[in-house]
Every structure is written in C-alpha cells, then in structure tokens.
PLY file of the C-alpha trace (Angstrom):
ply
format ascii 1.0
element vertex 79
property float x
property float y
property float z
element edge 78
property int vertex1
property int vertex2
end_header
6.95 -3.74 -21.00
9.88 -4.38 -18.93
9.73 -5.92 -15.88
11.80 -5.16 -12.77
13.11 -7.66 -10.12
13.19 -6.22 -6.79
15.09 -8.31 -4.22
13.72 -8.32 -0.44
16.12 -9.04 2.39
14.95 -9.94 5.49
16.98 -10.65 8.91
16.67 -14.14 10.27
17.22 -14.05 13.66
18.61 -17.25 14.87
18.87 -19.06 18.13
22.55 -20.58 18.01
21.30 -23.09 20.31
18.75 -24.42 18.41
20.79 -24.59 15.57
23.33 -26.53 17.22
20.68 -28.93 18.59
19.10 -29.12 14.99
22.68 -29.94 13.46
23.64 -32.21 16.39
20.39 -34.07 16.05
20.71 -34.89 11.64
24.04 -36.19 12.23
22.87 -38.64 14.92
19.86 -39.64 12.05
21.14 -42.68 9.25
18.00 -42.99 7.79
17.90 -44.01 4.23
16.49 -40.99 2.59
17.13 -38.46 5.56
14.66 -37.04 7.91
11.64 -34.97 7.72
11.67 -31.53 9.45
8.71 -33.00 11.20
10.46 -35.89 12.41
13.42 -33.06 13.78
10.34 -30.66 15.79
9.12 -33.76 17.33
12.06 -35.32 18.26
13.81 -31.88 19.50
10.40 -30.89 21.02
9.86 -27.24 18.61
7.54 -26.85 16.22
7.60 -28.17 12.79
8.16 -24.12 10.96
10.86 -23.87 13.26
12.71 -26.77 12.35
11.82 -26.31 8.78
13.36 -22.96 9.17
16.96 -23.95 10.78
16.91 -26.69 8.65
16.72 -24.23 5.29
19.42 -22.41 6.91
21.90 -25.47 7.64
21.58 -26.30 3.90
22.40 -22.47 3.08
25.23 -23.14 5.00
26.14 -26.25 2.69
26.11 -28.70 6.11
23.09 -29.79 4.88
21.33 -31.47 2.04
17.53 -31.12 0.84
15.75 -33.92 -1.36
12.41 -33.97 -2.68
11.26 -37.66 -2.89
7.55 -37.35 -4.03
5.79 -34.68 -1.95
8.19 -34.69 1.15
11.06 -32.89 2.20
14.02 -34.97 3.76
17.54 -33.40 5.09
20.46 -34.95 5.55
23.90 -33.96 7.22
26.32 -32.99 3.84
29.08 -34.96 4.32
0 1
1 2
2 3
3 4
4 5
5 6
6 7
7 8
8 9
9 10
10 11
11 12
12 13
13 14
14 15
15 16
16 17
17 18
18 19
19 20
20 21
21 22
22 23
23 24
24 25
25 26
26 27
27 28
28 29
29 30
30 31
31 32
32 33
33 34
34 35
35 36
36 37
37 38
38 39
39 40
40 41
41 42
42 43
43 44
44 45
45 46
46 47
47 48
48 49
49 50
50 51
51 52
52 53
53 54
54 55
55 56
56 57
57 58
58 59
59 60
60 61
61 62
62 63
63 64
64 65
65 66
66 67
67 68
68 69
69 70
70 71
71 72
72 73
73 74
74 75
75 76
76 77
77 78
C-alpha cells in the first residue's frame, strides 16, 4: 500500500513589532545555554505560545538557534 504525503501550508501572520522586540530582546540575553521562550513572554510581557511562535520563526529565518538540553527548549541569537 502506498502511502501519500500531503503537505499543509498555513499563513502565519506576524506582528513585525513583536518580532523585532523578540529579536531585540535574545540579543540583549548572554546566558549560558540561551533562554527559554518562557523566560522571553515574561520578560516582553506576551504569552508563552506567542513567544514560542516568533521564536520558531527567527530560527526559520537562521537569526536564531534552538537547543534541546534535557526537556527544555533554549534560543539563542545565531551569530
């Protein structure tokens, strides 16, 4: 039985604003693993799925890097 791959695209709409704040904010962070996208929503005052989201979308955009260290997520600015 063969099996078929179907690809879904879906928009993203994205604040440009946020995304600049998000960006502006992990270059200002020199921890030594990163920061969490927690640690971004609280700092930046969004919530944590929206900073998880323009986060993901940075790193799409190779200006950021993702690590998985245990069971966390930590970002980083690419440099």
């Amino acid at each position: 039985m063969k099996r078929m791959v179907i690809e879904i695209k879906r928009r993203l709409y994205v604040n440009k604003k946020i995304l600049r704040r998000v960006g502006s904010y992990l270059k200002k962070c020199k921890g030594e693993y990163g920061v969490s996208a927690l640690e971004v929503a609280k700092a930046l005052k969004i919530s944590p799925v929206t900073a998880r989201k323009y986060l993901d979308i940075l790193v799409a955009m190779n200006k950021a890097d993702k690590r998985f260290i245990g069971g966390s997520i930590f970002y980083s600015i690419r440099k």
